[in-house]
C-alpha positions in Angstrom: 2.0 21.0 -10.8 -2.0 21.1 -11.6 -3.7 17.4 -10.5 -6.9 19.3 -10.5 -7.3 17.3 -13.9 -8.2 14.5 -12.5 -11.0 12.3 -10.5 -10.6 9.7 -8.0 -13.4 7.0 -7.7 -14.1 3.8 -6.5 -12.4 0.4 -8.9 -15.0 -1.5 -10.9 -14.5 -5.1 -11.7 -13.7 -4.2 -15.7 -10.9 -1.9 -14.4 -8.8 -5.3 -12.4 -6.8 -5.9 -15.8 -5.5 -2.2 -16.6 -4.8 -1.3 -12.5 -2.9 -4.5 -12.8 -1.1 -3.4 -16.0 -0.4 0.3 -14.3 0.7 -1.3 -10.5 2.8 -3.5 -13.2 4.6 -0.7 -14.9 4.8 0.9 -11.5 6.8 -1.2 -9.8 8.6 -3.0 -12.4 12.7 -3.3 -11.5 11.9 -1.0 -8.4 12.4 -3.6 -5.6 13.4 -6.7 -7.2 13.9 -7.6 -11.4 10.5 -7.2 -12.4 7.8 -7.5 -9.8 5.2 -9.2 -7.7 2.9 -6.3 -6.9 0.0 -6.6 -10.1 -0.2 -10.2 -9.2 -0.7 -9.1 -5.2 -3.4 -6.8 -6.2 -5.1 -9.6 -7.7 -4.7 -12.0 -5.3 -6.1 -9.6 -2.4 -9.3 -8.4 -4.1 -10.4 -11.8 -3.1 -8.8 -12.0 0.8 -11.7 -11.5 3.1 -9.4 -8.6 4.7 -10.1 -6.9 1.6 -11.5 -3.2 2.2 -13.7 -2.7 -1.2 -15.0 0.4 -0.1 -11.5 1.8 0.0 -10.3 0.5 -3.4 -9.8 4.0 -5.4 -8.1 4.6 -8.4 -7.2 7.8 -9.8 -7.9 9.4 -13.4 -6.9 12.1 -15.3 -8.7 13.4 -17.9 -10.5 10.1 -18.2 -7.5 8.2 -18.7 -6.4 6.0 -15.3 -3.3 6.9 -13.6 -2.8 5.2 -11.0 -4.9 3.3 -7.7 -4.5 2.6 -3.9 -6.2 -0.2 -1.3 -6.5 -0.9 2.1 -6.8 -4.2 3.8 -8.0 -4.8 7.7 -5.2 -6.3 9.8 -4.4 -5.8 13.7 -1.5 -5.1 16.1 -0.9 -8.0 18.8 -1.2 -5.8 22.2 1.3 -6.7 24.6 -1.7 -6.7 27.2 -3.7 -9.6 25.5 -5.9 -6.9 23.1 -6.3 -7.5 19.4 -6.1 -4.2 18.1 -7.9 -3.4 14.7 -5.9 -1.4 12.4 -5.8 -1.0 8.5 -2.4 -1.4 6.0 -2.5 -0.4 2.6 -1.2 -0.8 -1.2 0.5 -1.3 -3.4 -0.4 2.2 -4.1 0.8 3.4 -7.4 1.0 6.0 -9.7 2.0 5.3 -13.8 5.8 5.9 -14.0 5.3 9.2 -16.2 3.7 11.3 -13.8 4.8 10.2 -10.9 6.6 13.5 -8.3 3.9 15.4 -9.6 1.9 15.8 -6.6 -0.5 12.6 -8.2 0.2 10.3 -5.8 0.0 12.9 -2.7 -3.9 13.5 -3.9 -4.4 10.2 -3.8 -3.4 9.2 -0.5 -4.6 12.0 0.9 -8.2 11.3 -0.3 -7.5 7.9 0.7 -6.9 8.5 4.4 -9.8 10.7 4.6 -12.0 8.5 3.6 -10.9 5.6 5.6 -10.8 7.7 8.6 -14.8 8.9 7.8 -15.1 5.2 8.0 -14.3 5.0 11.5 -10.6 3.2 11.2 -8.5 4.6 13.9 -4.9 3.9 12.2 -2.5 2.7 8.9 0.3 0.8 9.4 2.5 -0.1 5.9 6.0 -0.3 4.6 6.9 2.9 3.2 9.6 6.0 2.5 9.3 8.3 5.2 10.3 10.9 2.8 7.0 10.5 0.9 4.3 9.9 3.1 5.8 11.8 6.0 3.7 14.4 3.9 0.9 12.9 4.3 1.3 12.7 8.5 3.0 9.3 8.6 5.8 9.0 11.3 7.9 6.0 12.5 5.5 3.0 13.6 8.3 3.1 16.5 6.8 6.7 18.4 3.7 4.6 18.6 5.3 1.8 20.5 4.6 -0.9 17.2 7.0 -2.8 16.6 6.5 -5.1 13.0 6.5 -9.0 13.3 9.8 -11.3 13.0 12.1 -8.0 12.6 15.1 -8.7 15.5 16.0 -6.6 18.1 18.1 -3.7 17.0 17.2 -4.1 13.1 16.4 -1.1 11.1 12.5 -0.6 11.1 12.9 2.7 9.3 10.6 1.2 6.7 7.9 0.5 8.9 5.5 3.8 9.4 1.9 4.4 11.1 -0.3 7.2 11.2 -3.5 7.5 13.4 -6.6 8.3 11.9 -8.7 9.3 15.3 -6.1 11.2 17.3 -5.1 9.2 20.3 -6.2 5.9 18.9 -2.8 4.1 19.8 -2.3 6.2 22.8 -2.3 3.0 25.0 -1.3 0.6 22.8 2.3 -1.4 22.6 3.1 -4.5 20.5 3.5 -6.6 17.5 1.6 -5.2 13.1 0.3 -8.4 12.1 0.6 -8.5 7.9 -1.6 -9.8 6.3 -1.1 -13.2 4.6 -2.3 -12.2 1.5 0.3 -10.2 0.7 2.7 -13.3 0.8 2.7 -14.6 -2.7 4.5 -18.0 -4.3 7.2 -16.5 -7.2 5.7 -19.3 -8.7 2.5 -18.0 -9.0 3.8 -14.7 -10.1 6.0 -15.6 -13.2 2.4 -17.6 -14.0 0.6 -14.7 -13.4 2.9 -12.0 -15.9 2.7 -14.3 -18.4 -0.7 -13.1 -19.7 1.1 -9.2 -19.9 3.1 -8.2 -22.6 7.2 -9.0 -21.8 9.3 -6.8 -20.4 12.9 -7.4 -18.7 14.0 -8.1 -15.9 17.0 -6.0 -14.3 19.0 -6.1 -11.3 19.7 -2.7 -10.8 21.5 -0.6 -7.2 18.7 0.1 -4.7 16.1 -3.5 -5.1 16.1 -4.6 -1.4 15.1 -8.5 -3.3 
């Protein structure tokens, strides 16, 4: 594995259509036939929870390989507090070099730079097997619980990790998601129409 072929900078308005194209082909069939994700990316660039100074995408060797954002949300204290808090993605990485230690680099450069920001934690839906490498754990051990998931019901997907050490050290309660990331399936199969077609498949594993 050698990613030290690449660069990681900030996104530029003429790079929206290609990321969208790339978080496309990333997640296309993964979670659902075909995908929402390029047409989340689009909407969120515009949501005023929209962290531009932590919108990076990743090159290699001057081509673009993949991208990762961050959006300001909070966790609903159960004393009362509105705790500020970041979530992030869709992160992705182009579907031929992905488990190549790519999308690793890019997170990692990612949380350090939201951290020299002065966020104190991330909160997202994620693999545990992936970015527990990168020092995320079960939201759970922090006493977070994510919004409208019943009592009992797996939260296995839902992970956290602090930025300042000891920022959630008194904190219990309810991640808040954003509402940008809700989008109309409407809107999306609007959306992919201006890409070039691909099909859609149901295939073992798609949680929609």
């Amino acid at each position: 594995m050698n990613t030290n072929d690449t660069a990681i900078r900030l996104e530029k308005p003429e790079d929206y259509r290609e990321v969208e194209n790339l978080v496309r082909e990333s997640f296309w069939n993964v979670y659902r036939p075909g995908c929402s994700e390029h047409y989340v990316i689009h909407v969120l660039r515009d949501d005023p929870a929209f962290v531009r100074e932590l919108d990076f995408v990743l090159e290699k060797d001057g081509v673009l390989i993949g991208q990762n954002m961050f959006m300001r949300t909070v966790i609903d204290a159960d004393d009362g507090r509105t705790v500020d808090v970041l979530t992030m993605g869709p992160i992705g990485i182009t579907p031929s070099l992905k488990r190549r230690g790519y999308g690793k680099k890019l997170l990692d450069y990612s949380l350090e730079k939201a951290a020299a920001l002065g966020f104190g934690a991330v909160l997202f839906e994620g693999n545990i097997g992936f970015y527990g490498k990168c020092g995320f754990r079960y939201a759970r051990e922090f006493g977070i619980r994510y919004h409208d998931l019943p009592e009992g019901a797996d939260d296995s997907f839902f992970l956290c990790k602090e930025l300042v050490p000891g920022y959630l050290d008194d904190v219990t309660g309810v991640y808040r998601t954003p509402r940008g990331y809700y989008v109309d399936d409407a809107d999306v199969e609007d959306f992919d129409k201006a890409f070039p077609p691909k099909v859609k498949l149901r295939l073992p594993g798609q949680i929609f």
